[in-house]
Structure formats: structure tokens, C-alpha cells
ZAMARGU-4260 file (C-alpha; in steps of 0.2 Angstrom, whole numbers, plus 5000, padded with zeros to 4 digits):
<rodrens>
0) 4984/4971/4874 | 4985/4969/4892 | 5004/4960/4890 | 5010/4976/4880 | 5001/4988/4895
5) 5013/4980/4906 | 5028/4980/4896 | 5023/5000/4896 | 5021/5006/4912 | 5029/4992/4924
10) 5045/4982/4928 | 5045/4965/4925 | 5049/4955/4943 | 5044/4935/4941 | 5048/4934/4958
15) 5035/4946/4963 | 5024/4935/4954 | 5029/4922/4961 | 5024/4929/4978 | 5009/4934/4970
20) 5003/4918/4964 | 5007/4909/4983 | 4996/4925/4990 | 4980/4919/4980 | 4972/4904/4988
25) 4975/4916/5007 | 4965/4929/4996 | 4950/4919/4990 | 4949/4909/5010 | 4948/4928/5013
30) 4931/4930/5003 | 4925/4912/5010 | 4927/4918/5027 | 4923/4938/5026 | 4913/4942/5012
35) 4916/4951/4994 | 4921/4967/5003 | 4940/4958/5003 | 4940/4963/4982 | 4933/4979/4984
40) 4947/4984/4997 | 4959/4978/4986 | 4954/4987/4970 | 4953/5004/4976 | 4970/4999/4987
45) 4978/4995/4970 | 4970/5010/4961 | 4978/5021/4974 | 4992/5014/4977 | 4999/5011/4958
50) 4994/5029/4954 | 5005/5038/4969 | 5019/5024/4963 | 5015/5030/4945 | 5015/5049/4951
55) 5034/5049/4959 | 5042/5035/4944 | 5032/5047/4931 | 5042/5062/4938 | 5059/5051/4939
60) 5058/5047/4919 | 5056/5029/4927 | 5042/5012/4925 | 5032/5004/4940 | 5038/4987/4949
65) 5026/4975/4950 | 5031/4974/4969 | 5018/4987/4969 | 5004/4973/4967 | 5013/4964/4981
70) 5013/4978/4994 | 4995/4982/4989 | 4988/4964/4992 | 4999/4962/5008 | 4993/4977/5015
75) 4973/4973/5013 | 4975/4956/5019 | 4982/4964/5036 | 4966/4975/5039 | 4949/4971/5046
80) 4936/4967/5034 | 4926/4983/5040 | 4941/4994/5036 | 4934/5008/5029 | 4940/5008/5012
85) 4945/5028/5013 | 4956/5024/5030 | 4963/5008/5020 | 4966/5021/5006 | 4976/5034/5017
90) 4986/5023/5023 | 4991/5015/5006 | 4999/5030/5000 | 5005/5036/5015 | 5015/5017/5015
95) 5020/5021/4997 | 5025/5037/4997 | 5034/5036/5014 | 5040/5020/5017 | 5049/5019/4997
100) 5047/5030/4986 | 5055/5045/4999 | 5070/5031/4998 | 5073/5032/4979 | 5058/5020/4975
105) 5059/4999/4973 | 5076/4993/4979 | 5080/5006/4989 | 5068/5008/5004 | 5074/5003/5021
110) 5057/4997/5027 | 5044/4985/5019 | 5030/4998/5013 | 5014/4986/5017 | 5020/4987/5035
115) 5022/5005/5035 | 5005/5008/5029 | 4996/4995/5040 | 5007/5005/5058 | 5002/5021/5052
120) 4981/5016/5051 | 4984/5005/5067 | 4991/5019/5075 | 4980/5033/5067 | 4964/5024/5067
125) 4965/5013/5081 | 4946/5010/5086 | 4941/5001/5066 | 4958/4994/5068 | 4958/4986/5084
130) 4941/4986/5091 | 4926/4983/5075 | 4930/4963/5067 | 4918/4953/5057 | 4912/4937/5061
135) 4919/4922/5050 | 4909/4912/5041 | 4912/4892/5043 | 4897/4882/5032 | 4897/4882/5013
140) 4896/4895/5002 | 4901/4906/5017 | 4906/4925/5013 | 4903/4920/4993 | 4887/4923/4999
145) 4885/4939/5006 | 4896/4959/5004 | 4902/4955/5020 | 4900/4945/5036 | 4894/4953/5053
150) 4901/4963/5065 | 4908/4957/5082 | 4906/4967/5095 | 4909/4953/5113 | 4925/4950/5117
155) 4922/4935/5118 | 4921/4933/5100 | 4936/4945/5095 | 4953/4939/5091 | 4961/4923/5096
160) 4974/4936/5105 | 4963/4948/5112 | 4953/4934/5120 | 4968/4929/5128 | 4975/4945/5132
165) 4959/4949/5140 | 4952/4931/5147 | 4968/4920/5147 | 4958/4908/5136 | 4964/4901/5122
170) 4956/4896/5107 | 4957/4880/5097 | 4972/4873/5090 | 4961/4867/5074 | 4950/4882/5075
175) 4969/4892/5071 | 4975/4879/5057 | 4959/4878/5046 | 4956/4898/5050 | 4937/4899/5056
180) 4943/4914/5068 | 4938/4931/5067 | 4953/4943/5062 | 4962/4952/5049 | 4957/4944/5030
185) 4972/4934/5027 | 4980/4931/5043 | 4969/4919/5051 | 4970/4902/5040 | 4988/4894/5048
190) 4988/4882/5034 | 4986/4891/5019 | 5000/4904/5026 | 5011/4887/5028 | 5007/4881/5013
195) 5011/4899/5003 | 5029/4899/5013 | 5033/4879/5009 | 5030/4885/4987 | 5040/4902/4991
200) 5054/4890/5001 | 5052/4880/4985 | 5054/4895/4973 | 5069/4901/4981 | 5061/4916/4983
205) 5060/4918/5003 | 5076/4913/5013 | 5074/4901/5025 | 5086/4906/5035 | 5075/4923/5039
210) 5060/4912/5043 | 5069/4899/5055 | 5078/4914/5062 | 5059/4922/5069 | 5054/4901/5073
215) 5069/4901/5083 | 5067/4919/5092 | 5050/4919/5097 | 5048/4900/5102 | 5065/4900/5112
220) 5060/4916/5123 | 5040/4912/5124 | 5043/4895/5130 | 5056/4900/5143 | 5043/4914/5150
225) 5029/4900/5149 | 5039/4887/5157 | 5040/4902/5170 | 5023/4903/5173 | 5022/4920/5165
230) 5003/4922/5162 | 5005/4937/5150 | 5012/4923/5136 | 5003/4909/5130 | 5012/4891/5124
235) 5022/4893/5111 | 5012/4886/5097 | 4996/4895/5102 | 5009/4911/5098 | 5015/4905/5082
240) 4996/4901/5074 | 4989/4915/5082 | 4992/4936/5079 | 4997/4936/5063 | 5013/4928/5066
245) 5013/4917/5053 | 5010/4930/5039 | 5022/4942/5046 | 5037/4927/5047 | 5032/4921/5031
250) 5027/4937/5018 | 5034/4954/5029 | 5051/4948/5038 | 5056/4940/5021 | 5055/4954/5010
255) 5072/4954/5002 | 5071/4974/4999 | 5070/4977/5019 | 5082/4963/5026 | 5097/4959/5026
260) 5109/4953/5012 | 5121/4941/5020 | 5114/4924/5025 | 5120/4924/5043 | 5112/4942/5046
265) 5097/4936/5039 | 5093/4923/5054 | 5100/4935/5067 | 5086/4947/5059 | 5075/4932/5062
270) 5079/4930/5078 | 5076/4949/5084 | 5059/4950/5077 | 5056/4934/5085 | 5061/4941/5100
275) 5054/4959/5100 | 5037/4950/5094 | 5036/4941/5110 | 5039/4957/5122 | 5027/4968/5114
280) 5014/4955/5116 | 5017/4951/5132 | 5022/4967/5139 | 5015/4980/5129 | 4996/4987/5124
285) 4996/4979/5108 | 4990/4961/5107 | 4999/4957/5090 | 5016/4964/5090 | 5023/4955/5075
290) 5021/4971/5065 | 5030/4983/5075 | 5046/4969/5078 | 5046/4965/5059 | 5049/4989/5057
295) 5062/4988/5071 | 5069/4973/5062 | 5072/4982/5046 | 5080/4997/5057 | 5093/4984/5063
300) 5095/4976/5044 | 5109/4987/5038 | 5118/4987/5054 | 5116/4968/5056 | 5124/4966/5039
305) 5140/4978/5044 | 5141/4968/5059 | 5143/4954/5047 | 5153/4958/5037 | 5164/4964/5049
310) 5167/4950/5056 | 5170/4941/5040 | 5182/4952/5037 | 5191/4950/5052 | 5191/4933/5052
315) 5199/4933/5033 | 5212/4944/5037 | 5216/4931/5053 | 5218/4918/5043 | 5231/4927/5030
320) 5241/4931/5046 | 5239/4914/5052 | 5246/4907/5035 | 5257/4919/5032
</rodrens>
């Protein structure tokens, strides 16, 4: 019954489900370390954010990806776990409506829709966005326990990169790998993220060469300004396990929709957000920064892949002269 729902009313993507399936060990560490509250989130997210996508492909004559299942589960596990779930609704369909179906719906939006949701709450919203986080729960059952976990209100205890932005401390490698840090529900456990990015490598379903493009990027130019004795940037690897870079690299910049085609535009896209990640956080009011380089990445997409292909053109019609 439920297979034949789906042949109705969405588009069938396996590599969305493959994304899908890499995204739910991140989800349930989310429930271990913040409490229930994570599903609750999700379901009214989903709720919302199918039906505005049902709303515009309904007037189309058109079916529902199932990349809309993706964006939704992206999008919650980029918020605080006291979100309110009316703000996390907002900005759902505002990310839907504005960041892809305004372009002609899947396939054709220029930016990644989870993104433009989570920078439209961030910006709108900014005090339950930035300032109210939950504790994290460390000994077993943990947040299986409880709704959720409470609140933080030292800044002491916030973010790994707000406590650095604001102390210059740095917290522990291990603490960032196993992710008992307070934070947004599914950026905070390093490994699980690497893990998720090794089974999409694997899939062919994320390039490579996007994700080694941000590696390259963001350590290149973080470890130049720390080698510099910039205080505003922390050592390279604190960066990378910290902020949400990791998810950002490994589910946002990879979106094939909102990067580039061609393979060598894809690591020059890479390279960018890596970049642009490490100015805003050194340089700007926002701790994170990943979010906002990954949006101006997909700006520079299209023109990246003209460059390109330019280029390659050029080249090919240098050689004809050459051999002609």
C-alpha cells in the first residue's frame, strides 16, 4: 500500500535514498545526544515541507522528488534542538518555495534548498538560532531518555566555535570525533559524518572531487593564517571537526542539483567554499561560516562550469590548429 502511495505522488530517485540511508545513524546519535524532540522536528518539517512541494507540482500536472525527504532531514539536523518547531516550519517552506520550486522545481534550482531555509531562520531568528543550545547527553540511554536535554546558557558550555571565538579555547580533539558537544542535532559527531561521506564516496553518489576541493581550500588558507599567528583561526583540524564543516562538505556542497557539472569545476567549487568558509569565520560575526560559503558557491557554480568549458574549448580548437 505504501510502495503504490509512492509510485502516486513521488518520483523515484535511488540516489536520494541512498543519501537518505547514509543520513540515518547521524539522525538516531541526534536522539542519543538531544532527546526525541529530533523526530518531532522532522515530522512536522516533512509534513510542511512535502505539502508546499505537493502544492506547486500539484498545479504543474507534475509528481514529488523524493529529494524532498532529503532537504527536509538536512535542514532539521542543521538547527538547534530547541528550535521552535513553528520557526523550523517557516523556514522549511520558505527554503522550498524560494530556493526550488521559483526555479522550475528538482533539477532546476540554483541553490541547495536545505541551506536556503537554515540562512533565512539564522538570519530571521537569530537569538533561538545562535544563542539557546541544549546540553548533550554522554552516558547511556542518554536523550532516549528524555523529550529533550537542557538548555545551555554559559558560554562556556556553547559551541566548540563560539567557545573559541569568544575564549580562544579549543575544545577536545576526541570530544569533536565521538560528538559529545553541544550543537546543531547532526553536525556534531565527526565520525559518523565521515563515515556517511566514505558510503556516499562508495555509492558514487557524492564526487570526490567537490569534497577534496573544500579539504584543500579551507586547510591550505587556515593553516597559512595559523602558521601566521592569526588568533581569529584556530589549527586546521580543530576547523574541519568543528562548525559544521564536515556536514556542510559532505551532504550541502555535494548536491549535484547546485554545483557544478564538469569535474574540474567541481574542485574549483571546492576550493571557494573552502576558502570563503575560512574568512567568514575568521573575519566575520558568524562563528560557522560553512553555510553562507557553500550559497555563494552555488552562485559561482554556473559561471565556474562556463569558465570550464571555455577553456576546454579553447584548448580543443588549439590542438586542431596545431595538427592541422
Amino acid at each position: 500500500m505504501l510502495s503504490d502511495f509512492m509510485k502516486k505522488y513521488f518520483i523515484k530517485q535511488n540516489m536520494m535514498r541512498t543519501v537518505i540511508i547514509s543520513l540515518i545513524p547521524i539522525t538516531i546519535s541526534s536522539i542519543y545526544f538531544f532527546g526525541w524532540r529530533t523526530l518531532v522536528l522532522l515530522f512536522w518539517v516533512t509534513l510542511f515541507g512535502v505539502g508546499t512541494e505537493w502544492i506547486y507540482e500539484k498545479i504543474q500536472g507534475k509528481k514529488i522528488s523524493e529529494a524532498i525527504f532529503v532537504t527536509c532531514i538536512l535542514y532539521i539536523l542543521t538547527l538547534p534542538p530547541s528550535t521552535p518547531i513553528w520557526i523550523a516550519v517557516v523556514g522549511i517552506v520558505f527554503g522550498v518555495f524560494f530556493g526550488k520550486e521559483v526555479f522550475g522545481g528538482f533539477g532546476r534550482n540554483l541553490f541547495n534548498p536545505a541551506l536556503v531555509a537554515r540562512a533565512f531562520v539564522y538570519i530571521t531568528f537569530p537569538e533561538p538560532l545562535t544563542i539557546k543550545w541544549s546540553e548533550v547527553a554522554t552516558a547511556f540511554p542518554g536523550g532516549f531518555a528524555t523529550y529533550i536535554t537542557e538548555s545551555i546558557d554559559a558560554v562556556s558550555q556553547a559551541t566548540p566555535m563560539l567557545i573559541f571565538r569568544e575564549t580562544g579555547e579549543m575544545v577536545a580533539l576526541s570530544r569533536l570525533l565521538l560528538g559529545n558537544v553541544p550543537g546543531s542535532l547532526g553536525e556534531t559527531s565527526a565520525i559518523l559524518i565521515i563515515l556517511a561521506g566514505i558510503y556516499l564516496l562508495y555509492k558514487k553518489v557524492a564526487a570526490w572531487q567537490t569534497m577534496a576541493g573544500v579539504l584543500v581550500g579551507f586547510t591550505g588558507l587556515s593553516g597559512l593564517l595559523y602558521l601566521l599567528g592569526n588568533p581569529q583561526i584556530p589549527n586546521p583540524i580543530f576547523g574541519i571537526l568543528s562548525g559544521g564543516f564536515l556536514f556542510g562538505m559532505v551532504f550541502m556542497a555535494t548536491d549535484p542539483i547546485s554545483s557544478p557539472r564538469t569535474k574540474e569545476g567541481k574542485f574549483i567549487y571546492g576550493i571557494l567554499i573552502g576558502l570563503v568558509t575560512v574568512i567568514i569565520r575568521g573575519y566575520a560575526l558568524f562563528a560557522g561560516g560553512m553555510m553562507f560559503a557553500i550559497l555563494i558557491g552555488n552562485t559561482f557554480a554556473p559561471i565556474i562550469d562556463e569558465g570550464v568549458n571555455y577553456i576546454k574549448k579553447i584548448r580543443k580548437e588549439g590542438r586542431k590548429e596545431v595538427t592541422a
